[in-house]
C-alpha positions as CSV (number, residue, x, y, z in Angstrom):
1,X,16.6,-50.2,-22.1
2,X,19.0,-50.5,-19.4
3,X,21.6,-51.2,-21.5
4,X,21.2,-47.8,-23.0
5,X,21.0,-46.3,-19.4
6,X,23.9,-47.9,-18.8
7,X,26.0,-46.4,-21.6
8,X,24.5,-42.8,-21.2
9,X,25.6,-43.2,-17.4
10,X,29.6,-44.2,-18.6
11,X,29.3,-41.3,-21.0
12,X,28.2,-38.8,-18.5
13,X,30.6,-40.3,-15.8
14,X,33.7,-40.0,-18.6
15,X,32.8,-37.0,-19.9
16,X,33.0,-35.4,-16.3
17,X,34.4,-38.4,-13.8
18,X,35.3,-35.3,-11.0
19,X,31.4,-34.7,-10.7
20,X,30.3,-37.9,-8.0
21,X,26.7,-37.8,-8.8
22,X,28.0,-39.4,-12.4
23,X,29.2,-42.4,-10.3
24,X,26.6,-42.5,-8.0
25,X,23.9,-42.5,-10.6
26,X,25.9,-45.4,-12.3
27,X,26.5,-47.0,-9.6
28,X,23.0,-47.5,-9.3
29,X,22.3,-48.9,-12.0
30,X,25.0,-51.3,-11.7
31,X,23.7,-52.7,-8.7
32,X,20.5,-54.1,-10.2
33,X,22.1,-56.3,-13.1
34,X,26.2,-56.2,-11.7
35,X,26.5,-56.0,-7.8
36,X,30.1,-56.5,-8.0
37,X,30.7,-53.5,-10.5
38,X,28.6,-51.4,-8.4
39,X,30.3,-52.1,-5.6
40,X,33.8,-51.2,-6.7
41,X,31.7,-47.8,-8.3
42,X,30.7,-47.1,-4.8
43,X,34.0,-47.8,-3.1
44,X,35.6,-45.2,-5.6
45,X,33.2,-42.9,-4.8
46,X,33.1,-43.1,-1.4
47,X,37.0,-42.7,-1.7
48,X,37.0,-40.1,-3.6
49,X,33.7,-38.0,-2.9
50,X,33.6,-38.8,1.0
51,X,31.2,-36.1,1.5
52,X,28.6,-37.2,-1.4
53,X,26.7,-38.3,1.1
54,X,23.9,-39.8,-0.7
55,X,26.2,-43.0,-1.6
56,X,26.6,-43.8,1.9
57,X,23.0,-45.9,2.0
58,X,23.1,-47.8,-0.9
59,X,26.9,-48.6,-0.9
60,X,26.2,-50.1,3.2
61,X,23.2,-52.0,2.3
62,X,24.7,-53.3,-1.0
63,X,27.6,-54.7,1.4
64,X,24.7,-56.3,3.8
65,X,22.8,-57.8,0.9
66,X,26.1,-59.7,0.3
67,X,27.3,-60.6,3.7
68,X,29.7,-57.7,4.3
69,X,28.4,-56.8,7.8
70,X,31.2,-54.8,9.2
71,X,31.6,-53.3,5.7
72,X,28.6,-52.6,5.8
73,X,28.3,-51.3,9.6
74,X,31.2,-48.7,9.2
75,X,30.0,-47.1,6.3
76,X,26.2,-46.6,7.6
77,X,28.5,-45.2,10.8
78,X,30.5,-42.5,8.2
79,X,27.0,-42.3,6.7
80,X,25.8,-41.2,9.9
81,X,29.0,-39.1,11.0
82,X,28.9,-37.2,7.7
83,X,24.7,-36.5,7.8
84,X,25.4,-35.5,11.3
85,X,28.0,-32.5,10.4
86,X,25.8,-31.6,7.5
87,X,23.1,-31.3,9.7
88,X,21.0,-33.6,7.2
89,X,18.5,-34.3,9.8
90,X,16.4,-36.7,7.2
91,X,19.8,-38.2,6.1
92,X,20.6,-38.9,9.6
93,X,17.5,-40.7,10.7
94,X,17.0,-43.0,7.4
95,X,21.0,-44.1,8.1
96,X,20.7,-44.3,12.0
97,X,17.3,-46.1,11.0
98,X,19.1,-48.9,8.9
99,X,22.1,-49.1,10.6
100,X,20.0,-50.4,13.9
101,X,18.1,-52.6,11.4
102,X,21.5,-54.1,10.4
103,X,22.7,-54.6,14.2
104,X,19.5,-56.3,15.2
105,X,18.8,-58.8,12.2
């Protein structure tokens, strides 16, 4: 079943690769089965969508479930810079939330 998730999630994702919630849905769903695929998912979202803001969380704690603490560290700070313009109050408290989480493990 995930399998098939997986393979409606590249279809969507190459049948329109400029909309980001295409990667960050597959991204997703990399993570569970394929950390390493999702990470590279999420670094070319991030790249390329830096204002999808939603990828910031998962892509910084994906890099501090493997030991990526910096990695992890600047992104839940762009995270936090980019909920912060938006004025995504909830955004900005769940990232500003983890990222002291992260600095005092």
């Amino acid at each position: 079943m995930a399998n098939d998730r997986i393979i409606q999630l590249e279809q969507f994702y190459e049948e329109d690769p400029l909309d980001p919630f295409n990667l960050y849905a597959l991204a997703l769903e990399y993570l569970k089965s394929q950390p390493t695929k999702s990470q590279r998912l999420f670094e070319t979202l991030l790249e390329n969508h830096p204002e999808y803001l939603p990828a910031y969380y998962h892509a910084a704690k994906l890099y501090q479930e493997i030991g990526e603490i910096e990695k992890a560290a600047k992104v839940f700070k762009n995270g936090i810079s980019l909920a912060d313009k938006l004025k995504d109050s909830k955004t900005l408290r769940e990232l500003k939330s983890a990222y002291d989480e992260l600095m005092f493990e």
